[in-house]
C-alpha positions in Angstrom: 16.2 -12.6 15.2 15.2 -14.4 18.7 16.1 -11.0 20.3 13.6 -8.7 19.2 10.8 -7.3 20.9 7.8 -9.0 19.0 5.4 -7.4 21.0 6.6 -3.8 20.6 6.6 -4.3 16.8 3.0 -5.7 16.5 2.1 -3.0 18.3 3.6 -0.5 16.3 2.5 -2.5 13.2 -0.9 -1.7 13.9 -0.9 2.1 14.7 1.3 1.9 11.1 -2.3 0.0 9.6 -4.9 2.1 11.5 -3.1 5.3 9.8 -3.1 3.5 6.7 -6.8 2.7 6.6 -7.9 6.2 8.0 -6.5 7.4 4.1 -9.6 6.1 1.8 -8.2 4.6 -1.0 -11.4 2.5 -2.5 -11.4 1.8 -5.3 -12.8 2.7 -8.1 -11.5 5.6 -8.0 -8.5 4.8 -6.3 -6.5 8.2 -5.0 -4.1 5.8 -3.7 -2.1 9.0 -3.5 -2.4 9.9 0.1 -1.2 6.6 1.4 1.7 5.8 -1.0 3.1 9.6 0.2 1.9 8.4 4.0 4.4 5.9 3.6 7.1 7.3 1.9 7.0 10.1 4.6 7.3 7.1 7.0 10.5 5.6 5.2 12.2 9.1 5.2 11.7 9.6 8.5 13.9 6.4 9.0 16.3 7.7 6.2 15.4 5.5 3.6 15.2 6.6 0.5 12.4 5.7 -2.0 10.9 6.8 -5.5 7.5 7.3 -6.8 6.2 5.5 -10.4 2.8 6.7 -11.6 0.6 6.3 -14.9 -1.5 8.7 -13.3 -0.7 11.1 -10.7 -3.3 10.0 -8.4 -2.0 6.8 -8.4 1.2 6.0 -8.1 3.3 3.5 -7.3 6.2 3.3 -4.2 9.6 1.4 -4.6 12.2 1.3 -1.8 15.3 -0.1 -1.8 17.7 -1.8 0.6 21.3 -3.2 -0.5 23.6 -5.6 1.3 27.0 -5.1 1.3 27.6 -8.7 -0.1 26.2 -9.7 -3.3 23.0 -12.0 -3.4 19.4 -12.4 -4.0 17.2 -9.8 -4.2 13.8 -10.6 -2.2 10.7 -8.3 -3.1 7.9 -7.3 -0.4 5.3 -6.6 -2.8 1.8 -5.2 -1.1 -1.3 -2.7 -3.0 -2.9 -0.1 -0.9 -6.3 0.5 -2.7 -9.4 -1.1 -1.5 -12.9 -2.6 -2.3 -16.0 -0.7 -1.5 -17.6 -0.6 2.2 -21.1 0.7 0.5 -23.3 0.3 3.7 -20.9 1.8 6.3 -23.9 1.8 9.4 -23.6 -2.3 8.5 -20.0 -2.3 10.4 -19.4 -1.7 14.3 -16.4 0.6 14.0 -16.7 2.9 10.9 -15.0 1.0 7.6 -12.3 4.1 7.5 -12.0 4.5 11.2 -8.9 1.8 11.8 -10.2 1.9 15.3 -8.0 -0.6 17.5 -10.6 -2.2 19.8 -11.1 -5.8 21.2 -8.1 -6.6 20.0 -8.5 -6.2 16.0 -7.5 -3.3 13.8 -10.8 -2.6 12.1 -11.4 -1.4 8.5 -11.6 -1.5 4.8 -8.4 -3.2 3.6 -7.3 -4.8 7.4 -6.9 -7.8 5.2 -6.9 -7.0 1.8 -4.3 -6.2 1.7 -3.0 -2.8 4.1 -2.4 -5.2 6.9 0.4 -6.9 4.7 1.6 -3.8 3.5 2.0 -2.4 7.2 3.6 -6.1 7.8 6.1 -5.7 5.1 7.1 -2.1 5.8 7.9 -3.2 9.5 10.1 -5.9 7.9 11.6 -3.6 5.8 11.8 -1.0 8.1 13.7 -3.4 10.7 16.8 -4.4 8.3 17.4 -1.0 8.3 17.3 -0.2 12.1 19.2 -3.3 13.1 21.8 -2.4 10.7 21.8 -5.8 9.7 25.1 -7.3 7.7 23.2 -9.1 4.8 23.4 -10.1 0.8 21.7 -9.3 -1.7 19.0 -6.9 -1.7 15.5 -6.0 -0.2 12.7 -4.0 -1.8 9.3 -3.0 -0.8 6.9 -2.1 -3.0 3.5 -0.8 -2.9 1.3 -0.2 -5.7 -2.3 1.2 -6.5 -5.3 -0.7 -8.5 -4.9 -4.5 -7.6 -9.0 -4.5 -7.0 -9.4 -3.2 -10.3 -6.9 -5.2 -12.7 -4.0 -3.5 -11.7 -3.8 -1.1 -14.9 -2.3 2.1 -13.1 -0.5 -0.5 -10.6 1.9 -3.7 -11.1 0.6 -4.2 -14.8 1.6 -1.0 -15.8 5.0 -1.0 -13.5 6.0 -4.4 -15.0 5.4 -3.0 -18.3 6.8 0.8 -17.9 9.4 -0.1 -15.3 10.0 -3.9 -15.3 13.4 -3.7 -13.7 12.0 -2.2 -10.5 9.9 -5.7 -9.8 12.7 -7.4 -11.2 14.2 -9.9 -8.0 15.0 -13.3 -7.4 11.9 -13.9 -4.8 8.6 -12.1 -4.0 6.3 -12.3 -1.1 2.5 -11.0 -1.3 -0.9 -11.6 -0.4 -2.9 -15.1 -1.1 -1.5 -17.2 1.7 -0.8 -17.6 5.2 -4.3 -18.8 5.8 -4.1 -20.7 8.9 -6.5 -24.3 8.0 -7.5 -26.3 11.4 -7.8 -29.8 9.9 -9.2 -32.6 12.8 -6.2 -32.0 15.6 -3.6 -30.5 13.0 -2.7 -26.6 11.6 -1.7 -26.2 8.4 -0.6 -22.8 6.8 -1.3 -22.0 3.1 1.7 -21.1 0.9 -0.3 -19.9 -2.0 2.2 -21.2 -5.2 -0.1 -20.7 -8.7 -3.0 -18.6 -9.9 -5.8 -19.6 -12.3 -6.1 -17.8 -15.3 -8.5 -15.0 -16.1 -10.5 -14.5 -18.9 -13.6 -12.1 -18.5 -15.8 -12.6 -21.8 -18.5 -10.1 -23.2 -21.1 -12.5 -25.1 -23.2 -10.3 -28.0 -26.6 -12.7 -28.7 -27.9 -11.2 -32.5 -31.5 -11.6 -32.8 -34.6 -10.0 -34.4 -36.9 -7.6 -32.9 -41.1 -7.7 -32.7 -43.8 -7.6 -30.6 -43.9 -9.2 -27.5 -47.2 -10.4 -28.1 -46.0 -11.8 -31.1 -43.3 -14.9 -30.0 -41.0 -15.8 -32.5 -38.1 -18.2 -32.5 -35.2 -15.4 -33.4 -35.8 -13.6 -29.4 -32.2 -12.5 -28.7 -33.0 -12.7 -25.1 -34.4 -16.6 -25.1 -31.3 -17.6 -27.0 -28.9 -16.0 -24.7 -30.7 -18.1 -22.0 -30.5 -21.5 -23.8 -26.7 -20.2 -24.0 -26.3 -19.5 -20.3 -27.8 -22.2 -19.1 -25.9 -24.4 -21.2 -22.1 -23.2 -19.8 -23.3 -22.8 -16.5 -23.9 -26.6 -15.9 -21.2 -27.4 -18.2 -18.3 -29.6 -16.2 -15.0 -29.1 -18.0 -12.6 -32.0 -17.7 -10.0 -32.0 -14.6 -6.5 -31.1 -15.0 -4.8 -31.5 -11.9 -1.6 -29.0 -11.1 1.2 -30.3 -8.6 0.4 -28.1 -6.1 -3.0 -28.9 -5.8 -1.9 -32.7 -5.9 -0.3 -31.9 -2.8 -2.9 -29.6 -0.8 -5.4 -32.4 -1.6 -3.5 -35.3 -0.9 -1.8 -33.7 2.4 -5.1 -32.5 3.6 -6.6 -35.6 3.2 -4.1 -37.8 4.9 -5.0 -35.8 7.9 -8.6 -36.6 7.4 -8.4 -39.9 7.4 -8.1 -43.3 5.3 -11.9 -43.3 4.1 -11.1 -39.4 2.4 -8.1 -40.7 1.3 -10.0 -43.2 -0.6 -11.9 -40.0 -2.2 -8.8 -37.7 -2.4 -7.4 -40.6 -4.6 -10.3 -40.7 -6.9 -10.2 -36.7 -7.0 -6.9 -36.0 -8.4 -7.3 -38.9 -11.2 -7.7 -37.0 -13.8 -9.3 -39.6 -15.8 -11.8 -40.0 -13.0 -15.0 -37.7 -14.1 -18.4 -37.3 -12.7 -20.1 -35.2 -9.6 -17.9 -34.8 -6.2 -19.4 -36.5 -3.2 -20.5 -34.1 -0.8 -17.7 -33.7 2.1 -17.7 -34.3 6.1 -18.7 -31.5 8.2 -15.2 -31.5 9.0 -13.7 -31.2 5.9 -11.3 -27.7 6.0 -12.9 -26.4 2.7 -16.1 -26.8 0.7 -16.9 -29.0 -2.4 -17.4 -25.7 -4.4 -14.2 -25.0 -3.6 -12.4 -28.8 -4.7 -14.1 -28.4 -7.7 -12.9 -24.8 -8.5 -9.7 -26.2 -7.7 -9.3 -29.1 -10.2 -10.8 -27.9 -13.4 -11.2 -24.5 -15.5 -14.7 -22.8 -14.7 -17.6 -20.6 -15.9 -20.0 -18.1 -14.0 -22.2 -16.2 -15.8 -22.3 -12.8 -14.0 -24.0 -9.9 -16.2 -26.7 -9.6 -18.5 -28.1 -7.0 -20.6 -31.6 -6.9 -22.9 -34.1 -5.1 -24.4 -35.8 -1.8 -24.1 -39.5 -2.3 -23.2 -41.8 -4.5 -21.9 -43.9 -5.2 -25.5 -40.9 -5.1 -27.5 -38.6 -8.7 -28.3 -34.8 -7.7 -28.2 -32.9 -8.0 -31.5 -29.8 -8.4 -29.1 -28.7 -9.5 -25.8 -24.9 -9.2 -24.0 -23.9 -11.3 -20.9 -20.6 -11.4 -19.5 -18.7 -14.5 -18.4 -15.8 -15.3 -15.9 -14.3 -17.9 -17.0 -11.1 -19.0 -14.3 -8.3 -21.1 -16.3 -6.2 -24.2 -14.5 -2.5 -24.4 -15.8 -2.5 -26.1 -19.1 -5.7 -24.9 -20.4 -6.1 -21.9 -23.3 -8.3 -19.2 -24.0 -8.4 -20.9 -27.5 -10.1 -23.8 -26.0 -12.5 -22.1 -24.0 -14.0 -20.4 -27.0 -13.9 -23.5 -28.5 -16.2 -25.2 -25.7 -18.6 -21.9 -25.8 -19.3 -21.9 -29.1 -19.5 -25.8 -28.6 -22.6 -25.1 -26.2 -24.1 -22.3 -28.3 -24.7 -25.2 -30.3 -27.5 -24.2 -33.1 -26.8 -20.2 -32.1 -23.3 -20.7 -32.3 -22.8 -18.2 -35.6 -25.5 -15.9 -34.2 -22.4 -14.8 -31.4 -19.6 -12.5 -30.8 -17.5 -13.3 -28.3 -15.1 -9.7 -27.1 -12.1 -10.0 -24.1 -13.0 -8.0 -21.4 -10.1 -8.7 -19.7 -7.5 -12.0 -19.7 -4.6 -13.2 -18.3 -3.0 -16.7 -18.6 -2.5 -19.0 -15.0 0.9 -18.3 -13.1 3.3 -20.8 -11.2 6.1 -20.7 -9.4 8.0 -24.2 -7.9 6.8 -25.5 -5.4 10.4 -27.5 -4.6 12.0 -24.1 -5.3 14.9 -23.2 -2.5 12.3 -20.1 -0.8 9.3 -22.4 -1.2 11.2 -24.9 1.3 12.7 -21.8 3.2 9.3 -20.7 4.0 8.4 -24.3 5.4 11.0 -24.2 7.4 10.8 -21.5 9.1 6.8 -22.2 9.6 7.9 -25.6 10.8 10.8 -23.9 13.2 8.8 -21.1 14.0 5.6 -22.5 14.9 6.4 -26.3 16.4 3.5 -29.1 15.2 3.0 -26.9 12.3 2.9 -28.0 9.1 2.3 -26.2 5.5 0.5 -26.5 2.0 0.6 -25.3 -1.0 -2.4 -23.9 -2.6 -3.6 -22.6 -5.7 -6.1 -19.1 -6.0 -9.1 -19.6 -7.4 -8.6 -15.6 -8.3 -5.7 -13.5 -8.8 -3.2 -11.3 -7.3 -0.3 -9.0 -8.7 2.2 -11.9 -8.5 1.1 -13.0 -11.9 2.6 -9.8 -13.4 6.3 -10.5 -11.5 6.1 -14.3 -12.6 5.8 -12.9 -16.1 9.5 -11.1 -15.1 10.6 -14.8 -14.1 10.5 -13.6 -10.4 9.4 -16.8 -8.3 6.6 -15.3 -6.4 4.5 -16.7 -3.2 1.8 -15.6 -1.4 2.4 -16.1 2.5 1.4 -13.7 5.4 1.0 -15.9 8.4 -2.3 -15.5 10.6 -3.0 -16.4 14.1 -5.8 -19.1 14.8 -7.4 -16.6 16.7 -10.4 -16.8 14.0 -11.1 -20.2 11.5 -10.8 -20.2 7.9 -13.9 -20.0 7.5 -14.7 -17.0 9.8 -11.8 -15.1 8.4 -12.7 -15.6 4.8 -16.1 -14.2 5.7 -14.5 -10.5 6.5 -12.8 -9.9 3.7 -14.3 -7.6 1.3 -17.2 -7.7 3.5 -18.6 -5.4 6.5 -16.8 -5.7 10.1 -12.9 -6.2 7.8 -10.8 -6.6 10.8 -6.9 -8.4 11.4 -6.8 -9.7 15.0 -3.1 -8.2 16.6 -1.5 -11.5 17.4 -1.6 -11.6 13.4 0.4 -8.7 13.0 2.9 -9.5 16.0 3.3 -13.2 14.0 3.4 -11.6 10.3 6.2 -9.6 11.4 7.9 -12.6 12.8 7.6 -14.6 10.2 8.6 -12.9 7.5 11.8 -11.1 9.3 12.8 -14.3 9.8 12.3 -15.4 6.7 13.8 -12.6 4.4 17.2 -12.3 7.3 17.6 -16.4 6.3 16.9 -15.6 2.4 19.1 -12.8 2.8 21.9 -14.7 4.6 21.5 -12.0 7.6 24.0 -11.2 10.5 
């Protein structure tokens, strides 16, 4: 693959991802439409063929299809093409659906999240098929619609409806590839399990009055007392292997005194608040702590309907984020636990759940990826890393597809900086991060795919 022109792919990586943003696909409502047809005009054009799955007609899905002529793995380039909101668009220098190339970024809504992988993964995809490459298995690109919004029309449904189309030995998606600057090192992120999600609506019952009447049945009061107890309520660690290893990694670049610390953080017997961290630390102690035990943020609530009348109900809604290991079950078990005295004056409904998602971190394409970051990209060294959120590869593990999230970035920007843009105003991907993506992942699904 040392023979190809890099430069002239980046390049026309990002015209691909400036075309892609100019098609508004935020969502809600979605009317990913435009852009899956955008791209299945594209493939045509380079006489591939490819098939449309939809729920809805406005938002359908793309799958695409390339088969060796020897028999082997099947790798899956999976991407989504709708988008958050940009709902102040005189907040951003370069218009949010504009995918003006300027100052050497490709500017818009979805730059990161996640067009700029899809228009990655196309060129990949795109390139087996120009280079008439002689290789096993098979490769298939897929985009789908409704990631930002729970992935109902998108690779939920697809997984359900048409399971054998995300069907494959590997998958590569979104949630790594972060590039992390830790004291004179780089480390990329090779994002390996998801938390779980459970998204609770809590129903407070409670008797009405007048306000200038207090009594201890206020809906509203109780529902505070409730709040307040989940939201400072520490649930015990529980410590998943590849978050041993981020930590422990990470900190052996920091130093023997954060070793010390590091140590003492993934004991799981080892409770109590987290120290605050250097200034040079790579990520924050919210984020550690997110990282090594199931959490709670309150996030809506909803009361009464005047200003002299006591509620005889209240709702509030909690996110609740799951580490491997831990259940729904128990969950509910700890909030009614903290309702304490108002625990059988509750209802607690599913808004929306799904249980954490793994895939091996000593898995054959797990180390194949390290490789060729370690090849690739000499003095480089990688990580595995565990979402705090979520991402469509949950719904491919449930297929028993080993999935990873890795789209290398350039060091152009930090962490930090980076993490700042997405979903935010100014969403921009520097273009030595689409010349590397490119790279990086042709190499690595033409060594997956035993290429010639």
């Amino acid at each position: 693959m040392r023979e190809m022109n890099w430069a002239a792919l980046g390049k026309e990586t990002a015209q691909l991802l400036s075309e892609l943003i100019q098609i508004d696909t935020t969502n809600p409502p979605g009317n990913e439409r435009g852009a899956i047809e955008y791209l299945q005009k594209k493939l045509a054009a380079e006489g591939i063929h490819s098939e449309i799955f939809a729920k809805d007609p406005k938002r359908p899905n793309l799958v695409a299809r390339l088969r060796g002529k020897r028999p082997g793995k099947k790798l899956l380039l999976l991407s989504h093409v709708d988008v958050v909101p940009a709902p102040d668009p005189t907040r951003w220098k370069y218009p949010p659906f504009s995918g003006a190339i300027a100052e050497g970024y490709v500017w818009g809504r979805g730059a990161l999240d996640m067009k700029g992988m899809t228009a990655i993964e196309y060129s990949v995809f795109v390139l087996f098929k120009r280079a008439r490459l002689d290789f096993a298995g098979e490769l298939i690109f897929v985009a789908t619609a409704d990631e930002e919004q729970g992935s109902t029309y998108g690779a939920a449904w697809l997984a359900q409806a048409h399971p054998d189309q995300l069907r494959a030995d590997w998958c590569l998606t979104e949630g790594g590839g972060m590039p992390l600057q830790i004291r004179n090192k780089v480390f990329y992120t090779i994002e390996s399990v998801e938390k779980g999600l459970w998204w609770v609506r809590v129903r407070v019952k409670g008797s009405s009055g007048h306000g200038s009447l207090p009594h201890p049945d206020n809906a509203l009061a109780k529902a505070a007392y409730i709040i307040d107890q989940v939201a400072h309520y520490k649930f015990p660690k529980k410590i998943a292997p590849a978050v041993r290893e981020f930590i422990l990694r990470a900190s052996d670049a920091l130093g023997p005194e954060i070793k010390k610390f590091a140590l003492t953080l993934v004991d799981e017997s080892s409770e109590g608040e987290l120290p605050s961290l250097p200034s040079d630390a790579p990520i924050s102690t919210t984020l550690l702590n997110a990282l090594v035990r199931t959490t709670i943020s309150p996030t809506m609530i909803r009361a009464g309907i005047k200003e002299n009348v006591i509620p005889d109900s209240c709702e509030f809604v909690l996110d609740c984020r799951l580490v491997p290991g831990y259940t729904q079950e128990k969950v509910r078990e700890t909030i009614l636990e903290l309702a304490d005295r108002y625990k059988n004056d509750i209802e607690i409904e599913t808004i929306q759940s799904h249980e954490a998602s793994e895939s091996p971190i000593d898995d054959p394409f797990y180390k194949l990826i390290e490789q060729t970051v370690r090849e690739e990209l000499p003095g480089v060294e990688t990580l595995p890393v565990m979402l705090t959120g979520a991402t469509d590869s949950r719904f491919v593990r449930e297929l028993g597809v080993r999935s990873y999230g890795f789209c290398p970035l350039s060091t152009k920007m930090s962490l930090a900086d980076r993490e700042k843009l997405i979903h935010n105003d100014n969403e921009r991907i520097d273009l030595e991060s689409l010349e590397l993506g490119v790279r990086l992942l042709s190499t690595i699904a033409h060594r997956a795919l035993e290429a010639k």
